[in-house]
C-alpha positions as CSV (number, residue, x, y, z in Angstrom):
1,X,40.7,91.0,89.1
2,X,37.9,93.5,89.7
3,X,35.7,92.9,86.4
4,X,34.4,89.6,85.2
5,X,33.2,88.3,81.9
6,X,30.8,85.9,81.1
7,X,29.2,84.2,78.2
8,X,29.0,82.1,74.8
9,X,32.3,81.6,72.5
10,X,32.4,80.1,69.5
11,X,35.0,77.8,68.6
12,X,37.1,78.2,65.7
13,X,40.0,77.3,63.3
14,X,43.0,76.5,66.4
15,X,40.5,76.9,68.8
16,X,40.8,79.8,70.6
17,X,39.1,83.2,70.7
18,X,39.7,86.7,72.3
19,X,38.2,89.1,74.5
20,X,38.6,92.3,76.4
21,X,38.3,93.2,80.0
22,X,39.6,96.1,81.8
23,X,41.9,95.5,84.8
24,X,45.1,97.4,85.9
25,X,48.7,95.4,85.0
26,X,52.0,95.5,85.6
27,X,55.6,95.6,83.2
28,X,58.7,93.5,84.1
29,X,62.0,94.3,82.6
30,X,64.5,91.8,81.7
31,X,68.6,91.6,82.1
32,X,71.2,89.6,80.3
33,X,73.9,87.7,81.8
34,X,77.8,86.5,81.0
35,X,78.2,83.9,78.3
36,X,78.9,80.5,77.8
37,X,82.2,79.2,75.3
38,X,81.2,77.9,71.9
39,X,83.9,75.3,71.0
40,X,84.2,75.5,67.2
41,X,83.2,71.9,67.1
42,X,80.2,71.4,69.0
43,X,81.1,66.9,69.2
44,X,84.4,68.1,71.2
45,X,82.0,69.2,74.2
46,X,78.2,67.8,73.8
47,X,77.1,69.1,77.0
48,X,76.9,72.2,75.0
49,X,74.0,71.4,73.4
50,X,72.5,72.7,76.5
51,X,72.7,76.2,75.5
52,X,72.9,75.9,71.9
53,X,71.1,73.6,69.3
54,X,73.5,71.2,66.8
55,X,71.4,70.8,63.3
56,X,73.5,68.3,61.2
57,X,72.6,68.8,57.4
58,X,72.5,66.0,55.5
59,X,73.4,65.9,51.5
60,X,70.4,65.6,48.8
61,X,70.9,63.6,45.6
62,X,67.7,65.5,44.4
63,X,67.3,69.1,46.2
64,X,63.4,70.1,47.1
65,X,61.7,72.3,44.5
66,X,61.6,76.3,45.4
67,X,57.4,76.7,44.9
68,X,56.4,78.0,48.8
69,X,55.0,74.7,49.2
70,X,56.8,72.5,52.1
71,X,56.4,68.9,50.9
72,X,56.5,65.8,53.0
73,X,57.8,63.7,50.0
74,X,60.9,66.8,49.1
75,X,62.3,67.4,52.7
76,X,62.0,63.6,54.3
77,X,65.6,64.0,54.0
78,X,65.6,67.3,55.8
79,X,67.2,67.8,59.3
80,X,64.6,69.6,61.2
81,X,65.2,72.4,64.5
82,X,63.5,71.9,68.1
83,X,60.3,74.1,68.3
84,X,61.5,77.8,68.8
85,X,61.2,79.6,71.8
86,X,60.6,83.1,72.7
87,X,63.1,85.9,72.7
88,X,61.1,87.7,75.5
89,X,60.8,84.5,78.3
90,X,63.5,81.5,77.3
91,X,60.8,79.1,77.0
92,X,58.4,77.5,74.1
93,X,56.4,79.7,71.6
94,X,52.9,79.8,72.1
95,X,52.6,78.8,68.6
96,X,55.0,76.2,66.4
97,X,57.9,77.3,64.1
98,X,60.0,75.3,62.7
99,X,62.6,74.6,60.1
100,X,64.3,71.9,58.0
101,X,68.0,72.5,56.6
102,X,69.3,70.2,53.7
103,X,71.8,70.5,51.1
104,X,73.2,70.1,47.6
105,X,76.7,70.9,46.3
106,X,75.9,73.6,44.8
107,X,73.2,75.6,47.9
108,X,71.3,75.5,50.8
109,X,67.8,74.5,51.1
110,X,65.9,76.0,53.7
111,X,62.1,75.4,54.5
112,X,60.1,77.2,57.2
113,X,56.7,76.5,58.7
114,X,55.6,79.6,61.2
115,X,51.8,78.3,62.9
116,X,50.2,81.7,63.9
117,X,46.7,82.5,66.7
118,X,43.7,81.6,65.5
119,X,42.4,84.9,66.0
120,X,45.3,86.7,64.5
121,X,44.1,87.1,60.5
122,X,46.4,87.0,57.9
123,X,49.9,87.9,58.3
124,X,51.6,91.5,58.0
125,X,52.9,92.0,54.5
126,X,53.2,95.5,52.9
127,X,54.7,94.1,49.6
128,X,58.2,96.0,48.5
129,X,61.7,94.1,49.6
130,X,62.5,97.8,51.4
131,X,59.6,97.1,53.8
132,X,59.5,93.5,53.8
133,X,62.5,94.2,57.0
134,X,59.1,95.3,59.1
135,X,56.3,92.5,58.4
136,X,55.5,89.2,59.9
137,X,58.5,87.1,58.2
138,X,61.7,84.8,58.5
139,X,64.5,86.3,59.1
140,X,67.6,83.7,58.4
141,X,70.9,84.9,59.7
142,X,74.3,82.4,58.2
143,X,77.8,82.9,59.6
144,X,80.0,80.7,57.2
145,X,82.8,82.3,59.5
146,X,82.5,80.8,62.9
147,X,83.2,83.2,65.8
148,X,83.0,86.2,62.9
149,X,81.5,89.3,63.9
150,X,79.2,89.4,61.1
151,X,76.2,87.2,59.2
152,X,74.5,86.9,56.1
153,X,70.8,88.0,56.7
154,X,67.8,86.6,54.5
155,X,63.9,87.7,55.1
156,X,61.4,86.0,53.2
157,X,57.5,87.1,54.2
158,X,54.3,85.3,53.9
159,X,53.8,86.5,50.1
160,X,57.1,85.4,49.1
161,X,58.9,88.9,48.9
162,X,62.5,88.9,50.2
163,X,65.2,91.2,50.8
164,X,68.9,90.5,52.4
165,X,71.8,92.3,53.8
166,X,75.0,91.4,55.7
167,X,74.6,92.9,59.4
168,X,77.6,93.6,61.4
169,X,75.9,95.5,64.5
170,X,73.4,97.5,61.6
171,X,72.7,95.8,58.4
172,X,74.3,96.5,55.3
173,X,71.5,96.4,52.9
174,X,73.5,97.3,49.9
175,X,74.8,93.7,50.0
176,X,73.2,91.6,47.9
177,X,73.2,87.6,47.1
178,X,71.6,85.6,44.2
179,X,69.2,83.1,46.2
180,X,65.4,82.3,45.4
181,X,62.4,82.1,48.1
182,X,58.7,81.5,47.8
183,X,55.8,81.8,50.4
184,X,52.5,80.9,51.2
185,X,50.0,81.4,53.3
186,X,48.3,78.5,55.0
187,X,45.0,77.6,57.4
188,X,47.0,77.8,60.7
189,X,50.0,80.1,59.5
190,X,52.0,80.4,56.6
191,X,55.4,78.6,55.6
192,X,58.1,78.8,53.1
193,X,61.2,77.7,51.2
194,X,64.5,79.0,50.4
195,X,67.4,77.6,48.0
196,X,70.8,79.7,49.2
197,X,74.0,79.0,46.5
198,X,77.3,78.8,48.6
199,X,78.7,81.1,45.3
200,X,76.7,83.6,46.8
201,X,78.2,83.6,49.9
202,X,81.6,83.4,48.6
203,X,81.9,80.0,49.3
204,X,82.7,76.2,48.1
205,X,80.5,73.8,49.0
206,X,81.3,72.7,52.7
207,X,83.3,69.8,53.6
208,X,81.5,67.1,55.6
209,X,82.3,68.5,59.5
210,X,82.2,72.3,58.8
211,X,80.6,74.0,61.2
212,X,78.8,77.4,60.7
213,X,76.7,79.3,63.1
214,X,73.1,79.8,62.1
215,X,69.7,81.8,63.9
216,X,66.3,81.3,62.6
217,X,63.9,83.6,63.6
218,X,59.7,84.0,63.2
219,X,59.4,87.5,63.3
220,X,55.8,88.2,64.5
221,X,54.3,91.5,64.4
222,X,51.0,90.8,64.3
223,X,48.2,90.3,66.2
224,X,51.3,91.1,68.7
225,X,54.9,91.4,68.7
226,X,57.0,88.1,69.6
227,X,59.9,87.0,68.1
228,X,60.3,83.4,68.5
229,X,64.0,81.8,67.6
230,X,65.8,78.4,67.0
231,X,68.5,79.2,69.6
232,X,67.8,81.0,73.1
233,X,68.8,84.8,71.8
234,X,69.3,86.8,75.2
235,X,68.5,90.7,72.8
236,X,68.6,91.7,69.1
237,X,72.4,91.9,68.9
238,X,73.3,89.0,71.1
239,X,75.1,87.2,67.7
240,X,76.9,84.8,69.9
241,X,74.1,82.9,70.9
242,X,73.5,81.1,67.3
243,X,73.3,77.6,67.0
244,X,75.3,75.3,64.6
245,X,74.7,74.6,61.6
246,X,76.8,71.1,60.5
247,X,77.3,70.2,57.3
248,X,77.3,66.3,56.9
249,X,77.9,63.7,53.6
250,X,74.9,61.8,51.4
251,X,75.1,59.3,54.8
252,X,74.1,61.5,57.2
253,X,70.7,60.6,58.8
254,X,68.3,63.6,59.0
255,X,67.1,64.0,62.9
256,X,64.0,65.5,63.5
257,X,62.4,66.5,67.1
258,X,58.7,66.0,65.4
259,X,56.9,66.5,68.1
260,X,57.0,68.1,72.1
261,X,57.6,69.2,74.6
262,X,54.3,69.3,75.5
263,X,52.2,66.6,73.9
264,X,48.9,66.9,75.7
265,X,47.2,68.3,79.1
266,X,48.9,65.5,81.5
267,X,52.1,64.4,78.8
268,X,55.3,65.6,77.9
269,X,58.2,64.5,75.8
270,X,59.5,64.2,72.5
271,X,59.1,62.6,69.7
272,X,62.1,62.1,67.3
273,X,62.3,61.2,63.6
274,X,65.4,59.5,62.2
275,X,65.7,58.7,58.2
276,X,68.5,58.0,55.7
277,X,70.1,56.6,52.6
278,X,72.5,54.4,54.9
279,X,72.4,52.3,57.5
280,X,73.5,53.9,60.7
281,X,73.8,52.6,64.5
282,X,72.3,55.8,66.4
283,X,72.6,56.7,70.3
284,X,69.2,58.8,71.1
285,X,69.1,60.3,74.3
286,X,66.6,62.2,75.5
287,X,65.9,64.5,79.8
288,X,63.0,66.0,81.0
289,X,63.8,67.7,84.3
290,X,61.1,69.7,85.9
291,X,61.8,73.1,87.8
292,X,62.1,73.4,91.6
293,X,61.5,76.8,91.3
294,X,58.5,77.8,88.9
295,X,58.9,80.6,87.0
296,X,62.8,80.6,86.8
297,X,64.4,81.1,83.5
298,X,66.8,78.3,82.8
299,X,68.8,80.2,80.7
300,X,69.1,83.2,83.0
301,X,70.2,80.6,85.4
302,X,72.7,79.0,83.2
303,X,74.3,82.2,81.8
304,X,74.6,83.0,85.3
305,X,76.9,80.0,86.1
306,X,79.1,80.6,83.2
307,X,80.3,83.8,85.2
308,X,84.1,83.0,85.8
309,X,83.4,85.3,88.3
310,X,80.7,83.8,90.3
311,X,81.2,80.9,93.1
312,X,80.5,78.2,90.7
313,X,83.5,78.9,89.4
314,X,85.6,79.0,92.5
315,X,89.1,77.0,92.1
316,X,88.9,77.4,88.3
317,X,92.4,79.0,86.7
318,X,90.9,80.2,84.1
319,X,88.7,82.5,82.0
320,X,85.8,80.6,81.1
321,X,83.7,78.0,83.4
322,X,83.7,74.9,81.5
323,X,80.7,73.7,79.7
324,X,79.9,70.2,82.0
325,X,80.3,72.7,84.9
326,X,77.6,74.9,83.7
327,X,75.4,72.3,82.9
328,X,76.3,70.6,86.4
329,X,75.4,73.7,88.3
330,X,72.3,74.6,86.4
331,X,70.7,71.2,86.8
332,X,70.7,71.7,90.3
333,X,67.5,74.0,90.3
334,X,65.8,70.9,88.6
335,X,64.5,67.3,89.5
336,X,64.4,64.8,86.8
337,X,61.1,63.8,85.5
338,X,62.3,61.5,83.2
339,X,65.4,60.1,81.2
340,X,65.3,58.1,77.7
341,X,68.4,56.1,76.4
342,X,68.5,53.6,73.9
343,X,70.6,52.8,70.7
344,X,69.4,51.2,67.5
345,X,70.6,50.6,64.1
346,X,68.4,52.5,61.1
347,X,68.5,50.9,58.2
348,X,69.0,52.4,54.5
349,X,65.9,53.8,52.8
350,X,64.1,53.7,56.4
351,X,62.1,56.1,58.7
352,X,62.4,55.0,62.9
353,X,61.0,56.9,65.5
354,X,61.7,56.9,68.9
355,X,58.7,58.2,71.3
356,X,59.9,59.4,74.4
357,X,56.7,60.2,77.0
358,X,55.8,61.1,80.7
359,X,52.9,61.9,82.2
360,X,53.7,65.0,84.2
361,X,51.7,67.7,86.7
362,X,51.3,71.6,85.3
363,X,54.4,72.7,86.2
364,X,58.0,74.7,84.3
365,X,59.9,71.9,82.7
366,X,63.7,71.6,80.2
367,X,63.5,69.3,77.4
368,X,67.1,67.8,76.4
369,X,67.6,65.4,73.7
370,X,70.9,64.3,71.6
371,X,71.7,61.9,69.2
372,X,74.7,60.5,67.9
373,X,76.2,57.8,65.4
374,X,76.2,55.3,67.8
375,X,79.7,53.7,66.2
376,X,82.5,57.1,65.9
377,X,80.1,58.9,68.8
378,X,79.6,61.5,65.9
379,X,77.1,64.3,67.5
380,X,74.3,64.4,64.8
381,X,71.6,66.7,66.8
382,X,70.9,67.9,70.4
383,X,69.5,70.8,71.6
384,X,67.0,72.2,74.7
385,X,63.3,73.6,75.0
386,X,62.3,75.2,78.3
387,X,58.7,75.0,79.0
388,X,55.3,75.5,80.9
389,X,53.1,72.4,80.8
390,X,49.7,74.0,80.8
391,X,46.6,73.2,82.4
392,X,43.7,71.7,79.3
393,X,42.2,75.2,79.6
394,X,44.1,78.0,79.6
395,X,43.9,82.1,79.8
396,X,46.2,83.9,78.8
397,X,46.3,88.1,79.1
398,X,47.9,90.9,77.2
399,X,48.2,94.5,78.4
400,X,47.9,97.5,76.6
401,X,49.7,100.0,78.1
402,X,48.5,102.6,76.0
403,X,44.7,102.2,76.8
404,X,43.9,102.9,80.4
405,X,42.7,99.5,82.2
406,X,42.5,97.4,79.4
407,X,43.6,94.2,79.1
408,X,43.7,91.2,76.2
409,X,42.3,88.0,77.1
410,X,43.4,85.2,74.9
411,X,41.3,81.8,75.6
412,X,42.5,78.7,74.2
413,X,40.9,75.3,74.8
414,X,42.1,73.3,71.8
415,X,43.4,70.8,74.2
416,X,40.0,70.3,75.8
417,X,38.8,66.5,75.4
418,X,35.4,66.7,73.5
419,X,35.9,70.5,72.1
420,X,35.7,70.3,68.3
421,X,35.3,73.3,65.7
422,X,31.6,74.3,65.6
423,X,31.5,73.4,69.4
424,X,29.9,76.0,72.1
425,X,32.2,76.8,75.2
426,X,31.4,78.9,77.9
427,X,33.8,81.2,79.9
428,X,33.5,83.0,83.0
429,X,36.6,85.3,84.7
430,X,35.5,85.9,88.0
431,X,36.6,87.6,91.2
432,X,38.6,85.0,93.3
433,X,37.8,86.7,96.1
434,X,33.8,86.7,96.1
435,X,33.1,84.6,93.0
436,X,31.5,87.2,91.2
C-alpha cells in the first residue's frame, strides 16, 4: 500500500467507521460447480445438512401478531435459521440476518431481523410495491412443490411495503397472493414479520413431515451491494440450492442456532436454543473443523466432489456421488477443531441451551451442528456456516472501480476489549515495507 492514513475516529453505534485512501486493486471472478442430490426427505440422508440447512417448523396454538415488531415473548416457539452467509464468498455475513419460521393451520409466520454497518444510514426504500423489487429488503422464495421448477416470491422492505410474484427463471409479477407484512426500522438494522395463508398458495395446511424447499435472502443494496442468504446460493438462478423447510406438529421443539460462529476475538462455536410444549429426548451434535488451506471455499470444494465425473467418484455406477461421500471427501481439506455430542431430555414448557465453545487461532473455519429427537432419530435441524475468525481489530477494503485509485476502508473494532461508544481510537495504515 503506497498511501497511509493516520488519525482520531470516533466511535459509534456498532462500532465501526469509514475512510478513504487511494490505492490500486484488483477483481476476482467466481465459477459454479456440479451439484449435490437433494433427497425429498432430508432425515433419509442427514449428512446432507452439509450443503443445505433443515428448519423444522413447529405448530403455534397462538400465532405472533403481524405489527413489524419481532417479539421475544410471540416467536419463543419459533424455529430459527443459522446466520446467513454471503452469495459472493460461501462464508458468514459481515453483519447478522436471521429468521424464525412457525406455524398455524391456517398460514405461515415468518419474522426477519437483517443487522446492517454502522456507518451505512437508513436503509434503501423508494416506497411503491413496483420498486420495492430494487431496495434494501427480504426477499422470501417458498416451493410447496419439492424439486418444482418454480417458487412463490415475497419482498417485504424496511417500511413495510411488499410486493410478490411466482418466478420460474423471470418473475411473474402478475401473480398475486393474500398475505400481510410489516416493517421497522431499528438502531442496528431493521426487521420484520410476515403471516403467509397456505389458501394463498393453493394449499391445505401441511401434514406433520412435509417437506418444502425455502431461500431467505437480505437483499442489501446499500451502503454496498451483498446479498446474504439462509442456504449457500452458488448465482441468482441457482433454485436448487434451497434449504428445507419441515413442517412439524404442536410437539415439535423449536431449535435455534442463537449464537456463532464466531463468539469473540479468541472463541468460536455455537450456541443452541431448544424450547417446547412437550417433553422431548434431543441428540445435539455440533463440528468445528478448521481449514488446511485458508482462503478455500468449502462449498466450491464440496460441489466439486459431487462431480460423478471427478476421481472421488471413481468405482461409483451411478449418476450422482452419494451424499456421505461428499461430505467424506470434503472434510479432508479440514482438521477438526472441535466436536460436541450430548443427548438430553427437554422438558414441557422449558427453554435448555447447549453452549458449544473453543478457543481457536485467526484462521477459515465450517461450523456443523444437528439435532434430532433423540428417541425415533427424527432430524429436527442441522445445517453449516463457513467462516473467518477475525483478528479483535479488523480492516476491511472496498474498491471502486469507477473512481481511479480509490479505495473504501471499513474499520471495525467493536470486539476490542475496553472500546465503548463515546471511546477515541486511533488508526494508522501504513507502508509494510518502510513503516511510513
Amino acid at each position: 500500500m503506497d498511501h497511509h492514513y493516520r488519525g482520531r475516529i470516533q466511535v459509534s453505534r456498532g462500532l465501526a467507521t469509514v475512510f478513504a485512501v487511494t490505492v490500486m486493486a484488483t477483481v476476482a471472478t467466481p465459477c459454479s460447480w456440479a451439484l449435490v442430490l437433494k433427497p425429498g426427505d432430508p432425515g433419509q440422508t442427514p449428512e446432507i445438512t452439509y450443503r443445505y440447512p433443515v428448519v423444522t417448523v413447529p405448530r403455534a396454538d397462538v400465532p405472533p401478531a403481524i405489527d413489524g415488531v419481532v417479539g421475544k415473548e410471540e416467536w419463543s416457539r419459533a424455529a430459527q435459521t443459522l446466520p446467513f452467509t454471503a452469495m459472493h464468498s460461501g462464508r458468514l455475513g459481515r453483519d447478522r440476518s436471521v429468521c424464525w419460521f412457525v406455524y398455524s393451520t391456517n398460514a405461515l409466520y415468518v419474522a426477519f431481523r437483517f443487522e446492517r454497518p454502522a456507518y451505512a444510514g437508513e436503509p434503501q426504500t423508494a416506497g411503491g410495491p413496483d420498486a420495492v423489487w430494487g431496495d434494501d429488503a427480504l426477499e422470501l422464495f417458498l416451493r410447496p412443490e419439492f424439486g418444482a421448477k418454480w417458487e412463490y416470491n415475497f419482498v417485504l422492505n424496511a417500511k413495510g411495503v411488499r410486493a410478490d410474484g411466482r418466478r420460474s427463471g423471470g418473475t411473474f409479477k402478475g401473480w398475486n397472493a393474500e398475505w400481510r407484512g410489516a416493517a421497522r426500522q431499528g438502531e442496528h438494522g431493521y426487521e420484520g414479520e410476515l403471516m403467509i395463508p397456505f389458501a394463498s398458495l393453493g394449499q391445505m395446511s401441511p401434514a406433520p413431515g412435509t417437506a418444502w424447499e425455502f431461500l431467505a435472502v437480505n437483499v442489501r443494496q446499500t451502503p454496498d451491494v451483498e446479498i446474504g442468504c439462509s442456504s449457500h446460493l452458488r448465482h441468482w438462478n441457482a433454485t436448487e440450492d434451497f434449504g428445507y423447510l419441515v413442517f412439524g406438529d404442536a410437539a415439535t421443539p423449536a431449535i435455534r442456532p442463537v449464537a456463532g460462529p464466531s463468539l469473540s476475538p479468541g472463541e468460536a462455536g455455537i450456541v443452541i436454543e431448544a424450547a417446547g410444549s412437550a417433553a422431548n429426548a434431543l441428540a445435539v451434535m455440533a463440528r468445528l473443523y478448521r481449514s488446511r488451506d485458508p482462503g478455500a471455499n468449502y462449498y466450491d470444494t464440496m460441489i466439486a466432489n459431487a462431480n460423478p465425473l471427478g476421481k472421488q467418484a471413481e468405482g461409483l455406477d451411478r449418476e450422482f456421488v452419494p451424499a456421505a461421500r461428499v461430505v467424506e471427501e470434503t472434510l479432508k481439506d479440514y482438521l477438526t477443531a472441535n466436536a460436541w455430542s450430548v443427548t438430553n431430555t427437554l422438558a414441557a414448557d422449558r427453554l435448555m441451551r447447549w453452549p458449544f465453545v473453543a478457543a481457536v487461532p485467526v484462521g477459515d473455519y465450517v461450523l456443523h451442528y444437528r439435532v434430532a429427537d433423540a428417541a425415533t432419530g427424527r432430524l429436527l435441524a442441522g445445517g453449516t456456516t463457513p467462516f473467518r475468525q477475525t483478528p479483535a481489530f479488523v480492516v476491511e477494503t472496498t474498491p471502486y472501480l469507477l473512481v481511479a485509485r480509490v479505495l473504501e476502508v471499513v474499520c471495525d473494532y467493536s470486539r476490542v476489549e475496553g472500546v465503548v461508544a463515546g471511546a477515541q481510537v486511533t488508526a494508522e495504515l501504513v507502508n509494510p515495507t518502510d513503516g511510513r
